[in-house]
C-alpha positions, 0 to 999 in steps of 0.5 A: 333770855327771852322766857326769863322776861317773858316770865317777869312780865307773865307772873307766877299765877296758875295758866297757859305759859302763852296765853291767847291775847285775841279779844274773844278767847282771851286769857285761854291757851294759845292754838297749835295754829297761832304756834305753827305760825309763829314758829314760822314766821320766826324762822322766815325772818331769819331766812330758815324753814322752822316747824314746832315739831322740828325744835322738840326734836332739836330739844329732845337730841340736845338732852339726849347728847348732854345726859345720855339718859335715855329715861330721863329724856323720856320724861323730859319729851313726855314721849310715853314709850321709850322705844321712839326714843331710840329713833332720836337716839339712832339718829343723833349718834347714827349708830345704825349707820355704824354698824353698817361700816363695820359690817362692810368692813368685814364683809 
């Protein structure tokens, strides 16, 4: 809802999604710094501790559980080797966790 507004106001015109507003950089590209901090500060607000690198993960698990398309997330998360995606993947559905139980099991 946000980025849809954000998007009106914004325009279709070539440039950074969120530019920098400060007067000396103006119209560049907002800093890793000025997202780290927003992002944190956004989470603080509502008392929880948020980090950028914590919501591509969150985006990333989340395609993996509506598509199960481990290539199609691949180009969604940019990730150039799809093997750190099994990481997420691993951890989303705990499957070494599961092989874990079953090997007790029979163990």
């Amino acid at each position: 809802m946000a980025l849809r507004a954000w998007l009106e106001i914004r325009g279709d015109t070539p440039g950074p999604l969120f530019p920098n507003l400060d007067r000396a950089k103006r119209g560049g590209r907002l800093s890793s710094t000025s997202v780290y901090r927003m992002v944190r500060a956004l989470g603080a607000a509502v008392g929880l501790t948020v980090r950028p690198h914590g919501l591509r993960h969150t985006a990333i698990t989340a395609a993996l559980d509506l598509t199960g398309d481990l290539r199609a997330v691949q180009r969604f998360s940019r990730h150039h080797d799809v093997r750190v995606l099994t990481h997420y993947d691993d951890n989303r559905a705990d499957l070494g966790g599961d092989i874990a139980r079953r090997v007790a099991v029979t163990a």
